[in-house]
C-alpha positions as CSV (number, residue, x, y, z in Angstrom):
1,X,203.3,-170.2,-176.5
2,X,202.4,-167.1,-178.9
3,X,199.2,-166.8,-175.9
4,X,202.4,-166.2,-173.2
5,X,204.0,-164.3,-176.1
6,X,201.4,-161.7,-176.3
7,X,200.5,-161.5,-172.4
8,X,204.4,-160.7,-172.0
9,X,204.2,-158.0,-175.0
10,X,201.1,-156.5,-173.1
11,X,202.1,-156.7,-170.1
12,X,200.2,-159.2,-168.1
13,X,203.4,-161.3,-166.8
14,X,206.7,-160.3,-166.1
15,X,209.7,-161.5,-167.5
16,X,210.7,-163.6,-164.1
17,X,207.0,-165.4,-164.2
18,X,207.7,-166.2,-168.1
19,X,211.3,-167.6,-167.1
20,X,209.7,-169.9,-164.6
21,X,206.6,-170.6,-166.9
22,X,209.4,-172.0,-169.8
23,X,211.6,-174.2,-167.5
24,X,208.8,-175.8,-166.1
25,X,207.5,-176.2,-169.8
26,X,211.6,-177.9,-170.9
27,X,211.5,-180.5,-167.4
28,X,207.5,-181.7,-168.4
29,X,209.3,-182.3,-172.1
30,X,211.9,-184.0,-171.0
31,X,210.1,-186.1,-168.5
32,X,207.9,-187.1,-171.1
33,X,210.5,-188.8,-173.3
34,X,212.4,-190.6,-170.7
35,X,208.9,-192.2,-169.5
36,X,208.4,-193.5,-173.6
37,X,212.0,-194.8,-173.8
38,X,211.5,-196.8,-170.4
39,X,208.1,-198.1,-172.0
40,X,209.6,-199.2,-175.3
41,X,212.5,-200.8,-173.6
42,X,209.9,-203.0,-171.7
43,X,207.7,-204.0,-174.5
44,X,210.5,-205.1,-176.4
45,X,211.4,-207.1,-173.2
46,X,208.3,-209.2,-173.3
47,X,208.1,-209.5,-176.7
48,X,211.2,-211.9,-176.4
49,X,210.0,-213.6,-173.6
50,X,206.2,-214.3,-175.7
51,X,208.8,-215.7,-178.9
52,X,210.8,-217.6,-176.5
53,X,208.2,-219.4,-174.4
54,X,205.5,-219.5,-177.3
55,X,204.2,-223.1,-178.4
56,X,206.3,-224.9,-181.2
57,X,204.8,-224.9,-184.5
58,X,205.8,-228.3,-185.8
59,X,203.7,-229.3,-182.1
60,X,201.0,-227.6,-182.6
61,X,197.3,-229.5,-182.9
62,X,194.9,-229.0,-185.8
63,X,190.7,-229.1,-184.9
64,X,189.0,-230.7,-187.7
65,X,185.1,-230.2,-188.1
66,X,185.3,-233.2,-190.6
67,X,183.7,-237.0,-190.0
68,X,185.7,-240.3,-189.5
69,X,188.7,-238.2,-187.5
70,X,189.4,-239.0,-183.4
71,X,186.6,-238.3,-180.9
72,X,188.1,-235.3,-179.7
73,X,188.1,-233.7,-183.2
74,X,192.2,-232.6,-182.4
75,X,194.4,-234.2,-184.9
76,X,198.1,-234.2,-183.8
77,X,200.2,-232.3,-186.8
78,X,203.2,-234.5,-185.9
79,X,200.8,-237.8,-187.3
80,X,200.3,-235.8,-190.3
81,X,204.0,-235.0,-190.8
82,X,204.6,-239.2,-190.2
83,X,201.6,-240.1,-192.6
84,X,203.2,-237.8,-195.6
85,X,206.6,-238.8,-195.1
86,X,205.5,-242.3,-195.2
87,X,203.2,-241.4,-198.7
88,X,206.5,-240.4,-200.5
89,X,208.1,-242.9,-199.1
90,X,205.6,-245.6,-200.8
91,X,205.2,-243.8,-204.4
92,X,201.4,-243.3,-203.8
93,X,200.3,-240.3,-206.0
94,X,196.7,-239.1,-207.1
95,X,195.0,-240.6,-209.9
96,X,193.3,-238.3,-212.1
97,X,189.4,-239.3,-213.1
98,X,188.9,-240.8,-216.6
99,X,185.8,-238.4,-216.9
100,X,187.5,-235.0,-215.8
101,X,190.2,-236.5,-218.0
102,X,188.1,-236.5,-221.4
103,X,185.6,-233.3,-220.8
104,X,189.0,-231.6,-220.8
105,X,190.1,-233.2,-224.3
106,X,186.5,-232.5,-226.0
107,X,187.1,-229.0,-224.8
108,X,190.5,-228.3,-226.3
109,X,189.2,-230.5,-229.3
110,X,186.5,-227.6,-229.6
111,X,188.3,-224.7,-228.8
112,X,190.9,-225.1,-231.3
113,X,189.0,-224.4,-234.1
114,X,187.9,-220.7,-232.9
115,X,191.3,-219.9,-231.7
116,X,193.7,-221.3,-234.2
117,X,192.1,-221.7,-237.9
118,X,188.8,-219.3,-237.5
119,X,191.2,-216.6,-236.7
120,X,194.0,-217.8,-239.1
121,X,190.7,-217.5,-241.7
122,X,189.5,-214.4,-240.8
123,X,193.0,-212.1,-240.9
124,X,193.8,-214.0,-244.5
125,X,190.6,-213.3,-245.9
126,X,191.1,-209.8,-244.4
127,X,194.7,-209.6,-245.7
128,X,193.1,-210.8,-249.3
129,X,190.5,-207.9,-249.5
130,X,193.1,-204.9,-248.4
131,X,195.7,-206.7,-251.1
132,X,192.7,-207.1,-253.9
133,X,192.1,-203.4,-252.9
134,X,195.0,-201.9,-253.4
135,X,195.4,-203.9,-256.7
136,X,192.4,-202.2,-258.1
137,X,194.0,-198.8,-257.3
138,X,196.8,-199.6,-258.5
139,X,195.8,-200.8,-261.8
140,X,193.2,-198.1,-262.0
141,X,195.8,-195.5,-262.3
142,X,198.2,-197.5,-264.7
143,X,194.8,-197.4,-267.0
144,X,194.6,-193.1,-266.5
145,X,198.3,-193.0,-267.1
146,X,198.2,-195.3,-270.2
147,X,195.4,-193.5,-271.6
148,X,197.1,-189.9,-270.7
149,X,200.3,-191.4,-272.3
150,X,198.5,-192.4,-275.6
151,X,196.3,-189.4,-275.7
152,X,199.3,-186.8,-275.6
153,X,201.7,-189.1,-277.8
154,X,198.6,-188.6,-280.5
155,X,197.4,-184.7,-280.0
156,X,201.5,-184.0,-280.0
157,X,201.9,-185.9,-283.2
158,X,199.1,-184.3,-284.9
159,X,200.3,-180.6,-283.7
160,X,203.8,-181.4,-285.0
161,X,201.9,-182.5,-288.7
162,X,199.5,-179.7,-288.7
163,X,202.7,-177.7,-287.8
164,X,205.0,-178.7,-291.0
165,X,202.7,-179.0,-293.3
166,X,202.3,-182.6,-293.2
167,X,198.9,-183.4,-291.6
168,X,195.5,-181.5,-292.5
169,X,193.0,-179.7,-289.8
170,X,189.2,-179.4,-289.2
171,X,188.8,-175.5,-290.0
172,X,185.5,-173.9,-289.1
173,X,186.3,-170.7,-291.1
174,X,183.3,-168.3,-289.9
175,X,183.8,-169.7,-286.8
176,X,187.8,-168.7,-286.9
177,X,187.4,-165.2,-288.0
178,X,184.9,-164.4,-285.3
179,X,187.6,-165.6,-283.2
180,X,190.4,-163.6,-284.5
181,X,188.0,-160.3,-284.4
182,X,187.9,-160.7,-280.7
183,X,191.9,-161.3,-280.0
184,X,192.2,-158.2,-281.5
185,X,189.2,-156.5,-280.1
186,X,190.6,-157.5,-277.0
187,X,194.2,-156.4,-277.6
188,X,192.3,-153.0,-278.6
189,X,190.3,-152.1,-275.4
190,X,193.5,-153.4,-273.0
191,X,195.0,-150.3,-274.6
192,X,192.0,-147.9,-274.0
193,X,191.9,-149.2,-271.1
194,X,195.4,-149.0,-269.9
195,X,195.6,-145.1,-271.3
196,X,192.0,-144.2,-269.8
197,X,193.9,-145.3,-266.5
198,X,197.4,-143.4,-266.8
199,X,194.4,-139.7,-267.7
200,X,192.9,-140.6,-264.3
201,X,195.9,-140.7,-262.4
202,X,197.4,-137.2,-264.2
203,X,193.9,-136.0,-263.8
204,X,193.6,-137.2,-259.9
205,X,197.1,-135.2,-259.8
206,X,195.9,-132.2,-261.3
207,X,192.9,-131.9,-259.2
208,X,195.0,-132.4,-255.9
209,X,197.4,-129.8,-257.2
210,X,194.3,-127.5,-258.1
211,X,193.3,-127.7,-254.3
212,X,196.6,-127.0,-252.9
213,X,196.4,-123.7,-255.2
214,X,193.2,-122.7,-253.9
215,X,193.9,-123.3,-250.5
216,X,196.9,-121.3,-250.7
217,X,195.2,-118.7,-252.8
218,X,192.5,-118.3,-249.8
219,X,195.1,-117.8,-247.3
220,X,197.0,-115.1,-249.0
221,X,193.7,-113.2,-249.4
222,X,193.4,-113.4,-245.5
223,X,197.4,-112.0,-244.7
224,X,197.3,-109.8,-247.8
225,X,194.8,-107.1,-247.2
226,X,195.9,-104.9,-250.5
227,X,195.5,-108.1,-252.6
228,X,192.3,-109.9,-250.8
229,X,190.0,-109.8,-253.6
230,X,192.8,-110.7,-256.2
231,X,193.7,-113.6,-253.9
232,X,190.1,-114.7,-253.5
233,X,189.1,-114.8,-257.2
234,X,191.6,-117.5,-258.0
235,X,190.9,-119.2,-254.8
236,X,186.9,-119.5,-256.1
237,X,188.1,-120.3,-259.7
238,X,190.6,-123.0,-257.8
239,X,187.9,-124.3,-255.9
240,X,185.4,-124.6,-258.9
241,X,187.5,-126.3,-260.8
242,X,188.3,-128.8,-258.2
243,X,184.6,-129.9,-257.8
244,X,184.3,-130.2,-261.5
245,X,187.3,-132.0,-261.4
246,X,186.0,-134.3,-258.9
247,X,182.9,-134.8,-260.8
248,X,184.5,-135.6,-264.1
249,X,186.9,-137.9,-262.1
250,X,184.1,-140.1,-260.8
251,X,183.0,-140.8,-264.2
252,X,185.9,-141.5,-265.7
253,X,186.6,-144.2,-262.9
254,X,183.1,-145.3,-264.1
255,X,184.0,-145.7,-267.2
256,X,187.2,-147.5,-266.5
257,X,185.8,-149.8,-264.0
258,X,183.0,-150.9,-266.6
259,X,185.9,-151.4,-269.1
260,X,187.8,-153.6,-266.8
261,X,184.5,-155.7,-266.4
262,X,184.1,-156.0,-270.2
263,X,187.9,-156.6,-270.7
264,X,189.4,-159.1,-268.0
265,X,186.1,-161.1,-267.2
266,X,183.6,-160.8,-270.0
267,X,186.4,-161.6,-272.9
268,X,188.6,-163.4,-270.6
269,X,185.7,-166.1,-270.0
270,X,184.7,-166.6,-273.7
271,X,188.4,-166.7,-274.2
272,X,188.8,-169.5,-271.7
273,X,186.0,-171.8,-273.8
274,X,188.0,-170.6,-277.4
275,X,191.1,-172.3,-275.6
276,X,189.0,-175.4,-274.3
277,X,187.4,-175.8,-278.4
278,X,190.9,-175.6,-279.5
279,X,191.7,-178.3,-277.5
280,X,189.0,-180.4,-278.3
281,X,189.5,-179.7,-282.3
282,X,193.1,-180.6,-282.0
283,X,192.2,-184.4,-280.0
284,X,189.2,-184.7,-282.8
285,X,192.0,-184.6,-285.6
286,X,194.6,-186.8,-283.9
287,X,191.8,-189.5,-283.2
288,X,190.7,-188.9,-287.0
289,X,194.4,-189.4,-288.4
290,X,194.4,-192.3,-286.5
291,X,191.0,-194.0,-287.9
292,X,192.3,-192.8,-291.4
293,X,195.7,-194.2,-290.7
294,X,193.9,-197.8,-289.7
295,X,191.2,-198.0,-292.1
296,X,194.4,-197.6,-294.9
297,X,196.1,-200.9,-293.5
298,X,195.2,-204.3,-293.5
299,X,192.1,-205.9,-292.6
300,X,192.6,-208.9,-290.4
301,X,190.8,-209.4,-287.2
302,X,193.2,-208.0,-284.9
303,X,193.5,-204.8,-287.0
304,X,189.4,-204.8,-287.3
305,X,189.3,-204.6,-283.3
306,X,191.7,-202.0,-283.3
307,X,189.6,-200.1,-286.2
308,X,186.7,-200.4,-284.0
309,X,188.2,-199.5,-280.7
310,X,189.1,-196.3,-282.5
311,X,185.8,-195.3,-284.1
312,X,184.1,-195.2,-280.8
313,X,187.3,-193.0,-279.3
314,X,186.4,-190.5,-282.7
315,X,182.4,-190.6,-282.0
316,X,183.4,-189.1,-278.5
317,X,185.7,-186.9,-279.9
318,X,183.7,-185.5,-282.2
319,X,180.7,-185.3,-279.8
320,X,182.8,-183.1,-277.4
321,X,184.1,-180.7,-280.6
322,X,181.0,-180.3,-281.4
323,X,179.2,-179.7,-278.0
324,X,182.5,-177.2,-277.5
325,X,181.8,-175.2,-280.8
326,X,178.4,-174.5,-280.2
327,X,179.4,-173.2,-276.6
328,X,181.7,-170.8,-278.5
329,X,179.2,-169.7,-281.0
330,X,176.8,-168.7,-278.1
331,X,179.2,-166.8,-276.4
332,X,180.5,-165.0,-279.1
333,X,177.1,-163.9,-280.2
334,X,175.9,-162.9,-276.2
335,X,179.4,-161.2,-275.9
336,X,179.1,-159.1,-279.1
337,X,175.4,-158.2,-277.8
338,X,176.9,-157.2,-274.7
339,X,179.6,-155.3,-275.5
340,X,177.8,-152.9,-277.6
341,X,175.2,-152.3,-274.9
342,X,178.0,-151.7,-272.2
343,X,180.2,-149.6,-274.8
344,X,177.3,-147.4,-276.0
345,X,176.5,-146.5,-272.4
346,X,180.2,-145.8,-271.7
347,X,181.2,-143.8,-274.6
348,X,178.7,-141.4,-274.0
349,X,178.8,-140.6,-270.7
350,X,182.7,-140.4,-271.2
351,X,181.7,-137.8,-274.4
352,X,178.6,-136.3,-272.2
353,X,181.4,-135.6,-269.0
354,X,184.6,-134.6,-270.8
355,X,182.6,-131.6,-272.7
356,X,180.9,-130.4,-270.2
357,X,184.2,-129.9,-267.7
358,X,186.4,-128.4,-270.7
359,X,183.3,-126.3,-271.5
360,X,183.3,-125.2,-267.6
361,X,179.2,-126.4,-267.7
362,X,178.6,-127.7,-264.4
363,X,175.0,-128.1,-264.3
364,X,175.8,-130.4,-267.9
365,X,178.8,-132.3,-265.8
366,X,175.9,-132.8,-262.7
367,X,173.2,-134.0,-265.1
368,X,175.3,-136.5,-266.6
369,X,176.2,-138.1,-263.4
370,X,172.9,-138.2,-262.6
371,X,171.7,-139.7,-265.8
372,X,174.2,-142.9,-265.9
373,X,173.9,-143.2,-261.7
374,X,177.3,-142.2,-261.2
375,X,178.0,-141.6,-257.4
376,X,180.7,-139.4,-255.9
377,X,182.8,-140.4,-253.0
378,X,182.0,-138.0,-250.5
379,X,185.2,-135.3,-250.2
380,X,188.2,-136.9,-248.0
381,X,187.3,-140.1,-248.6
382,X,190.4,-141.7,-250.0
383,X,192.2,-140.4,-246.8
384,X,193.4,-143.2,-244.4
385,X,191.0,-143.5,-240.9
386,X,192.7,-142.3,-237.5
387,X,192.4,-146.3,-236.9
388,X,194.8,-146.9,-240.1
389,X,197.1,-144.4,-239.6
390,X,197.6,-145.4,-235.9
C-alpha cells in the first residue's frame, strides 16, 4: 500500500487506476474470510461425527507383550473389569513381604537416632555454649563494676578525710613545689601570650592603615602638581614603614607561634601526667587507709584474708605511684631544659626586632630575620584566591 501510495504522489497511476486497484484489494479480503468460516464450520462438522462414531472406551482391547496371556496377545478390558469386580467382591488384598516388611523397620530403627536425638544433642549443647557465653560476659562486667564501685567508694572516702582534716596524705614536698612553679609559670606565659597576640593584631592594623596612607599619599602627588614632591615624601616614608612593619610583624608571629607551642602542648602534656600522679597518689592513700584500718582490727582468719587481699591491692598501688612520680620528675626536668632553650631564643629575637623598627634600622630588622630563619609571607598573601572569593 505505501508502494501505490508513492506511485500515486509521483504520478505513475491515476486516481481511477488506484480506485480500481483498492476495490479489487476489499473483494480478495472479503473472499478470503468467507472461504475460512466455511472451512471451520466443516471441521467442526467432522469432529462430531469422529466423537460420535469413535470406538467405546469401556470396549476397547489391551495387547499385552507379557507370557501366560491368550494366543493372540489381545486381552478383552471388559474380562478385566469382571475379574476386579469379582476381587472386591471376595476380600482378596495384597500381602506385603515379611522381608520388605523388616528392612523397612531396621531402617527407621536407624534413622531415628540421627534425626531425632543427634540433632536434639547438637542444638542443646549449642544452646549450652551460647548460654555459658553470655554468662561469662555477664559476670565479667559485674566483676569491673564491683571493682569500679569499691575503688571510687575508697578514693572518695579518702578525698573527703584528706579534705576535713581527718585522714593524712603521701606529700612528696620537692616534688610539690616544682609542681606549683609550673601552674604558675604557666598561668604567667598564657598572659604574655595572650597580650603578645592583642600587639600583633593593633600592629597588623597599623601597618594596613600605614599602606592606605601611602597609597593615597602617592596619588595626590600624581593630581597635585604644586604639591608632588610633598605628597611623594610621605608616600616613601609610608611605604618604608610598611615593609618594616611587615618585617617586624613576621617575627612577632614567630615569636607567638613558638609561645603557643611551649604554652598549650609542651606544659599542657606534662600537666596531663601531674593530673594522672595525682590520681594515682590519691588511690595509693585510700588502699593504705584501708590496710591501716585492717591491720588495727581483729585477727581471725577471715579478717587475715581480707588483710592479705588488701596488701597485694597496696603493692600495685604503690608500684603505679611510684612509676607515675618518676614520669613527672622526668618531664619536669626535660620541660624546664626546654623552655629556657626555646625562651632564650624568643626573647631575643623579639628584643633584636622591636629595636631595630623603633630605631628605623632596617638592615638590623633584615639581619635578625635572617639570623632566627624567620620567613615573610610574600606581600598579598593573606588575601582570599579568585577561587575563594567566587
Amino acid at each position: 500500500m505505501y508502494t501505490i501510495y508513492m506511485y500515486t504522489v509521483c504520478g505513475y497511476l491515476s486516481l481511477h487506476q488506484l480506485f480500481v486497484y483498492v476495490f479489487y484489494c476489499t473483494v480478495l479480503c472479503l473472499t478470503s474470510v468467507q472461504a475460512a468460516k466455511i472451512q471451520w464450520t466443516l471441521d467442526e462438522k467432522d469432529l462430531q461425527q469422529v466423537m460420535v462414531s469413535g470406538p467405546n472406551l469401556n470396549e476397547t482391547s489391551i495387547v499385552s507383550g507379557g507370557y501366560g496371556g491368550p494366543a493372540g496377545g489381545i486381552i478383552p478390558t471388559s474380562s478385566i473389569k469382571d475379574l476386579r469386580m469379582k476381587s472386591r467382591a471376595q476380600g482378596v488384598g495384597l500381602v506385603p513381604s515379611q522381608s520388605a516388611a523388616s528392612r523397612i523397620a531396621n531402617q527407621n530403627q536407624t534413622d531415628q537416632p540421627f534425626t531425632g536425638s543427634g540433632m536434639h544433642h547438637s542444638n542443646s549443647n549449642q544452646n549450652m555454649s551460647v548460654e555459658e557465653a553470655n554468662r561469662g560476659v555477664a559476670v565479667e562486667k559485674l566483676d569491673s563494676v564491683k571493682k569500679w564501685g569499691i575503688n571510687t567508694y575508697k578514693c572518695t572516702k579518702q578525698m573527703f578525710s584528706e579534705r576535713f582534716g581527718r585522714g593524712s596524705r603521701t606529700v612528696d614536698l620537692e616534688l610539690e613545689a616544682q609542681i606549683d612553679v609550673l601552674r604558675d609559670t604557666k598561668r604567667k606565659y598564657e598572659s604574655v601570650l595572650r597580650l603578645t597576640s592583642a600587639l600583633t593584631s593593633h600592629f597588623y592594623n597599623l601597618v594596613q592603615t600605614q599602606q592606605a596612607l601611602g597609597d593615597t599619599f602617592a596619588d595626590l602627588s600624581q593630581k597635585s602638581p604644586e604639591l608632588r614632591d610633598e605628597f611623594g615624601y610621605n608616600a616613601e616614608t609610608q611605604k618604608l614603614l610598611c615593609r618594616n612593619g611587615d618585617a617586624l610583624l613576621g617575627a612577632i608571629n614567630f615569636f607567638v607561634s613558638s609561645i603557643n607551642t611551649l604554652v598549650n602542648k609542651t606544659m599542657e602534656d606534662t600537666l596531663m601526667t601531674i593530673k594522672l600522679y595525682e590520681a594515682a597518689r590519691l588511690e595509693f592513700d585510700a588502699y593504705r587507709a584501708d590496710l591501716e584500718e585492717l591491720s588495727l582490727g581483729p585477727r581471725d582468719a577471715a579478717t587475715m584474708v581480707r588483710i592479705e587481699v588488701s596488701q597485694q591491692q597496696y603493692q600495685v598501688q604503690r608500684d603505679k605511684y611510684e612509676r607515675l612520680r618518676s614520669d613527672v620528675t622526668i618531664k619536669l626536668k626535660f620541660l624546664e631544659e626546654n623552655k629556657v632553650k626555646v625562651m632564650h631564643k624568643q626573647l631575643l629575637l623579639f628584643h633584636n626586632a622591636i629595636s631595630a623598627y623603633f630605631a628605623g634600622n632596617q638592615q638590623q630588622l633584615e639581619q635578625t630575620l635572617r639570623q632566627f630563619n624567620v620567613k615573610l609571607k610574600p606581600p598579598g598573601s593573606d588575601k582570599p584566591s579568585w577561587l575563594e572569593e567566587s
